[in-house]
C-alpha positions as CSV (number, residue, x, y, z in Angstrom):
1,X,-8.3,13.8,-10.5
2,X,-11.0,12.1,-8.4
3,X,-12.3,8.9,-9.4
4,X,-15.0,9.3,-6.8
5,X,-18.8,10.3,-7.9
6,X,-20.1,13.1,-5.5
7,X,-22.8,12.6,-3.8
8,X,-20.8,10.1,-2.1
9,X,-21.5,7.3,-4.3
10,X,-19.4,3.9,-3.9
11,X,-16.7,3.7,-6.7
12,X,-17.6,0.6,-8.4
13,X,-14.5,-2.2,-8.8
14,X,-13.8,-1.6,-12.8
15,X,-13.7,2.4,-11.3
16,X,-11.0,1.6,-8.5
17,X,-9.4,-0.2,-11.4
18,X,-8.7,2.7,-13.2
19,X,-7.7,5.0,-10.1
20,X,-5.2,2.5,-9.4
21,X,-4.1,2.4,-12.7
22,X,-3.6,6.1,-13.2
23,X,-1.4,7.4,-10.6
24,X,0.9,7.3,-7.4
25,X,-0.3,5.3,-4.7
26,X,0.6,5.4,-1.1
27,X,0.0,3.8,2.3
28,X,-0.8,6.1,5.2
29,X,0.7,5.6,8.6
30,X,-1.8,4.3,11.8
31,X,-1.4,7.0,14.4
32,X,-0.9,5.7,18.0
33,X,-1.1,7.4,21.0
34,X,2.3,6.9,23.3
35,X,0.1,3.9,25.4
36,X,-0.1,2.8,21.4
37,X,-3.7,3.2,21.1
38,X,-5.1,4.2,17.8
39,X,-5.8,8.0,17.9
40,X,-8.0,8.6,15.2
41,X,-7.8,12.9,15.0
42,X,-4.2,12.8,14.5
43,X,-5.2,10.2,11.9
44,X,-7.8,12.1,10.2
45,X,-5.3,15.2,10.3
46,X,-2.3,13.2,8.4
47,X,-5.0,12.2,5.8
48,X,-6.0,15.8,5.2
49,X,-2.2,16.6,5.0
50,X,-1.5,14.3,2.5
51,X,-4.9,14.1,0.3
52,X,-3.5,17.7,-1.4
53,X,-0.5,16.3,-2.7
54,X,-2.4,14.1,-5.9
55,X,-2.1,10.2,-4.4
56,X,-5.3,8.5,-6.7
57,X,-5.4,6.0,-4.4
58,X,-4.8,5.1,-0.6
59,X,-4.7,2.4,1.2
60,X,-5.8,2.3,4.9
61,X,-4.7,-0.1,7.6
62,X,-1.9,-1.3,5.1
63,X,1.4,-3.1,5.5
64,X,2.8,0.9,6.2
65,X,-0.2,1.3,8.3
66,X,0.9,-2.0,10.8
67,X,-2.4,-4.0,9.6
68,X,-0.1,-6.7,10.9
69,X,-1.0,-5.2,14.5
70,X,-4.3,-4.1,14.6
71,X,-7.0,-5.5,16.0
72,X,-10.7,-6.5,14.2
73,X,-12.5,-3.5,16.3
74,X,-9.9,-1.1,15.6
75,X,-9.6,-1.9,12.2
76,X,-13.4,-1.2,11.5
77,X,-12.5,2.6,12.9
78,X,-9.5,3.3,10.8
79,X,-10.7,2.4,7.7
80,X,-13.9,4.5,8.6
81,X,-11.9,7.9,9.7
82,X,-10.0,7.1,6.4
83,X,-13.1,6.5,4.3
84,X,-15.1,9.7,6.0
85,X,-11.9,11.9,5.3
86,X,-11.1,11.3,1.9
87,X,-14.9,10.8,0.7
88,X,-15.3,12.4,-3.1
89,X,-11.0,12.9,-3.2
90,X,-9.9,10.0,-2.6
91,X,-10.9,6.0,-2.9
92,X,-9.7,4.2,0.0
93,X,-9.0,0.4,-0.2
94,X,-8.6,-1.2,3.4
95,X,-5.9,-4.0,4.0
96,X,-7.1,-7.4,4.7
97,X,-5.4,-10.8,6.0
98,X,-5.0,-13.7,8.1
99,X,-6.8,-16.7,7.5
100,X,-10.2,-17.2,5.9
101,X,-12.6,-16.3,8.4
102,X,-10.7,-13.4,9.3
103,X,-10.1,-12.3,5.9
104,X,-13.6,-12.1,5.5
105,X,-14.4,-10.4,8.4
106,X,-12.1,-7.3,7.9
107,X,-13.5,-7.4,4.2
108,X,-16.9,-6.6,4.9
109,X,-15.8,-4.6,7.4
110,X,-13.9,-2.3,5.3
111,X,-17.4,-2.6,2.4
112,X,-19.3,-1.2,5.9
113,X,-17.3,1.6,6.3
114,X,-17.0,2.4,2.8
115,X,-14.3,1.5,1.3
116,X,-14.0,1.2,-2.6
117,X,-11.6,-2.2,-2.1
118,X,-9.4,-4.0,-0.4
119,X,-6.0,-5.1,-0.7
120,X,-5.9,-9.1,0.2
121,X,-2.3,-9.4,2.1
122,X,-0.7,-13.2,2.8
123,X,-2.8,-15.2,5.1
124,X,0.7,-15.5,7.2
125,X,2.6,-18.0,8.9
126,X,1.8,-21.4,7.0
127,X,2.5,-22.4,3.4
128,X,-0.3,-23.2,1.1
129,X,-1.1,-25.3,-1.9
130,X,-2.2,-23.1,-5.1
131,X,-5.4,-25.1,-4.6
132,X,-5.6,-23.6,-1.6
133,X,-4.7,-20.5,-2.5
134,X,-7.6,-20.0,-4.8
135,X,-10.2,-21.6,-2.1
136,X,-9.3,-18.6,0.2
137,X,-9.2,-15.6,-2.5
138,X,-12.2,-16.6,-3.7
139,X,-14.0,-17.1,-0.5
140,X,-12.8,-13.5,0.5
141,X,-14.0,-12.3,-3.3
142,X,-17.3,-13.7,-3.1
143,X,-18.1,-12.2,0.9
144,X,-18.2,-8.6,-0.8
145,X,-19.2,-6.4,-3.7
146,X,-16.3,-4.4,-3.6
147,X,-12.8,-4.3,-5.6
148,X,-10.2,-6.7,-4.5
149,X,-6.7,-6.7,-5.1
150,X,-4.4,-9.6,-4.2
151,X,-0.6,-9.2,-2.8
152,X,2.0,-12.1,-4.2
153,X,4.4,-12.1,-1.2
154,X,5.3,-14.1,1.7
155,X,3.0,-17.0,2.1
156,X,0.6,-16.1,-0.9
157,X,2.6,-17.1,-3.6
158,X,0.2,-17.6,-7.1
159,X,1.1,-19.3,-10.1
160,X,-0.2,-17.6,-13.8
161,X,-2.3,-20.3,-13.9
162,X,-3.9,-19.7,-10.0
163,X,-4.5,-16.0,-11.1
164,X,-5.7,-17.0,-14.7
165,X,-8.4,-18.9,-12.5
166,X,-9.3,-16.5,-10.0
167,X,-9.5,-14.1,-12.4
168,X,-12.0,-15.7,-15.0
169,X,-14.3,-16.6,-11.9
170,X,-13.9,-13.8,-9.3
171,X,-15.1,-10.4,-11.4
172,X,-14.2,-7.9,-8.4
173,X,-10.7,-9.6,-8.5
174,X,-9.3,-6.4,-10.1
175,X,-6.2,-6.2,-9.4
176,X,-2.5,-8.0,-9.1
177,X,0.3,-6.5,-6.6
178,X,3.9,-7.9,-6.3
179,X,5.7,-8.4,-3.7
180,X,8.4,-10.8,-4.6
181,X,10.5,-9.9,-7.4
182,X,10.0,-13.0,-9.1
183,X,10.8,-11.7,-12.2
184,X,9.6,-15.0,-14.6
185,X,6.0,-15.2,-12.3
186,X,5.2,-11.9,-13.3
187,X,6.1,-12.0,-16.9
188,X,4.1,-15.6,-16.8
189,X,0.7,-13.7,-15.1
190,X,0.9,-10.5,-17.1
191,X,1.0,-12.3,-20.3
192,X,-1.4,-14.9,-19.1
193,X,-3.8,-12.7,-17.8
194,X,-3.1,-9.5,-19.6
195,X,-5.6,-6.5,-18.7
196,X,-8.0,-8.4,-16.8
197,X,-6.1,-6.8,-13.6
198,X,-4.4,-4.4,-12.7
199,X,-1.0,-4.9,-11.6
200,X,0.8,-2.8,-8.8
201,X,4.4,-2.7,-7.4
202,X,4.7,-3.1,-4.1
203,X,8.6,-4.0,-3.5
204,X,9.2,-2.2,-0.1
205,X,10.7,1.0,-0.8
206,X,9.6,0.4,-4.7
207,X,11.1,3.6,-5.8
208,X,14.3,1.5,-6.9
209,X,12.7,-1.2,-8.7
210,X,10.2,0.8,-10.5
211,X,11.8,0.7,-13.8
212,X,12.7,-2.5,-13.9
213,X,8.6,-3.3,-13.0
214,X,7.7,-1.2,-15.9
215,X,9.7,-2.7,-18.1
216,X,7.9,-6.3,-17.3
217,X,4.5,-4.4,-17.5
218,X,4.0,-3.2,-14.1
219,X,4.1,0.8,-14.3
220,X,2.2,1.5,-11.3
221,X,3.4,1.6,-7.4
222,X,2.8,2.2,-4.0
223,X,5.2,4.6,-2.0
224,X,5.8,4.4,1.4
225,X,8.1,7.4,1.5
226,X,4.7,9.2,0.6
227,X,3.8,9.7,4.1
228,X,6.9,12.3,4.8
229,X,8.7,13.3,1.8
230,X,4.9,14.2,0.1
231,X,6.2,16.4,-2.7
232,X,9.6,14.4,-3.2
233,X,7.8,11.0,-4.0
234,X,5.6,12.8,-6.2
235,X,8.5,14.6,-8.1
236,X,10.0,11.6,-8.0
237,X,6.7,9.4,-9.8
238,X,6.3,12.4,-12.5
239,X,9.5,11.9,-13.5
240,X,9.0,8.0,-13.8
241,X,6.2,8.2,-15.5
242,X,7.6,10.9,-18.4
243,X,10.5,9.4,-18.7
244,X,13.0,11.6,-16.9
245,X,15.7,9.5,-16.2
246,X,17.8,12.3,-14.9
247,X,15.7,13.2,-11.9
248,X,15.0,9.3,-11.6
249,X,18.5,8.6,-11.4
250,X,19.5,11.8,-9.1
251,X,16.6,11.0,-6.8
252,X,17.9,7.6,-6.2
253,X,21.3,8.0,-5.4
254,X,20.8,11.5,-3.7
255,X,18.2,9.9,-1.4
256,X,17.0,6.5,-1.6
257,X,20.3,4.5,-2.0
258,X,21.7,6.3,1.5
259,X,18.0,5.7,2.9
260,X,18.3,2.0,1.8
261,X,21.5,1.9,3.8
262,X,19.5,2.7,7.2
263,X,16.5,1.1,6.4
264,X,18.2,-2.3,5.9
265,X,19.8,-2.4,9.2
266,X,17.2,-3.3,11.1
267,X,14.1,-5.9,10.5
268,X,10.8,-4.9,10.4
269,X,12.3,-1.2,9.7
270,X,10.4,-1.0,5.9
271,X,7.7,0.6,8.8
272,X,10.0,1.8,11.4
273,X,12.2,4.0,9.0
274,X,8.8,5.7,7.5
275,X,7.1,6.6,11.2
276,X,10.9,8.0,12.0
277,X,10.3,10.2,8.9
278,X,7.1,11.2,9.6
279,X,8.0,12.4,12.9
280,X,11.3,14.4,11.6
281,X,8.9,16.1,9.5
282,X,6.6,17.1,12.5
283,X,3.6,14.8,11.2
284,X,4.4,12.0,13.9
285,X,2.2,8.8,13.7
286,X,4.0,7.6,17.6
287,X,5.7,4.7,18.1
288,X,5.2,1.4,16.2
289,X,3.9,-1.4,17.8
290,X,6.0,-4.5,18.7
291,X,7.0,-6.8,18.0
292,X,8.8,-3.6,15.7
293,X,10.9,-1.7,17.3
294,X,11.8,2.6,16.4
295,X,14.4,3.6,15.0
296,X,17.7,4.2,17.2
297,X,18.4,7.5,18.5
298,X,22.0,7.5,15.5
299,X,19.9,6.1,13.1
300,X,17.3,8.8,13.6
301,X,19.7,11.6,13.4
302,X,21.4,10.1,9.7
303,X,17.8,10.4,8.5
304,X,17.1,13.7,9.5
305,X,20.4,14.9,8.0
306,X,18.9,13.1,4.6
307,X,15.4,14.5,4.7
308,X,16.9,17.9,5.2
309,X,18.9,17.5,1.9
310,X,15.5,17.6,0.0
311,X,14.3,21.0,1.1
312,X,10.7,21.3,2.1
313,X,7.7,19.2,2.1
């Protein structure tokens, strides 16, 4: 369904709220060129790829997408091919980070190019007080018109009374994504706060932990395994989402247990493992950009031989 008005109207934040409430979400790779430059028509090509496949909601120049990487000109341009692609299918929420200034920056950046939102990742590096915390989210809030989502991991680490605030005083502070796995914060904030947000899974590789998420009120995720195993991730959420703890439970030990196993033995390979997959598939993104480092040539090849157990895409 599109949550999109035609005409190519902006999707207002309460409207985002409900895409991301409603469905699978997913992450899209950056394409790079081999000097690792962005190359925005194999970019626009893997969003028509995957737009077919029923995603409500995607987020550009994500963690998936190396936001960690890309620079402020750049950035303006992916979210823009992403936005001009997916206009009346899909809403598009661009990743946003670093510290305040910057924040803001790639925020109203992402409102320019026409984004419905943006997904507020840790500010990085240094620790913060919740006081802080709320000083920066709000200041990032307040620079746009446009739905924000906030993600609880790494440095950006909110307490149910920090998101209780925010939320009572920021209204395009829509929605609440974890990160963590702190199981007592989350049952603090959803109680707390109850539907004020919305609140997103966003474990890397969330497929395991999405029934314990539901359970604490969470039912909603983001799937990195989206970008090369389309129709498997999807299969995989309709059978979450009904109920069908068979397929749940085959799915996870026929695929994402023995994916786990490579995916783990390497840091910064949540991305690595998901640009090897892409380019098994034939829908290659390039390399990532350091500081990660591809997949090795073994590791590659135990993939494949995974990928091909689930038939076509």
């Amino acid at each position: 369904m599109s949550y999109l008005i035609r005409q190519g109207a902006i999707v207002t934040p309460q409207e985002l709220k409900t895409a991301l409430s409603t469905g699978l979400l997913s992450f899209p790779l950056t394409d790079f060129d081999s000097e690792l430059n962005f190359a925005p028509k194999p970019y626009a090509a893997r969003l028509e790829w995957l737009k077919p496949y029923g995603a409500t909601v995607l987020f550009a120049a994500g963690g998936t997408g190396e936001f960690f990487s890309i620079e402020p000109g750049e950035y303006a341009q992916i979210v823009k091919v992403a936005c001009d692609v997916c206009k009346n299918d899909i809403p598009i929420v661009g990743g946003a980070g670093g510290g305040t200034r910057l924040a803001i920056q790639y925020a109203q950046a992402a409102e320019k190019a026409g984004a419905a939102g943006i997904l507020l990742l840790p500010h990085y590096l240094t620790e913060a007080t919740q006081e802080g915390l709320i000083a920066h989210i709000e200041a990032v809030c307040r620079s746009v018109r446009i739905g924000v989502i906030v993600y609880n991991r790494a440095a950006t680490r909110l307490t149910a009374a920090s998101v209780t605030h925010l939320a009572d005083r920021c209204p395009n502070l829509i929605g609440f994504k974890d990160g963590l796995g702190d199981v007592e914060r989350i049952v603090q904030i959803r109680h707390r706060v109850g539907d004020r947000l919305v609140y997103i899974g966003g474990m890397p590789t969330h497929e395991v932990y999405a029934n314990a998420y539901k359970a604490l009120g969470v039912p909603t995720y983001s799937s990195a395994v989206f970008n090369f195993i389309p129709r498997t991730a999807i299969e995989f959420y309709n059978a979450y989402a009904r109920g069908d703890q068979a397929t749940v439970g085959r799915l996870i030990n026929e695929f994402f247990l023995p994916y786990l196993d490579i995916r783990n033995r390497g840091e910064g390979y949540a991305v690595s493992i998901v640009k090897a997959g892409a380019t098994i598939v034939g829908r290659g993104a390039g390399p990532v950009r350091p500081p990660l480092t591809d997949l090795k040539p073994e590791e590659v090849e135990q993939l494949r031989a995974l990928i091909q157990r689930l038939g076509p895409q």
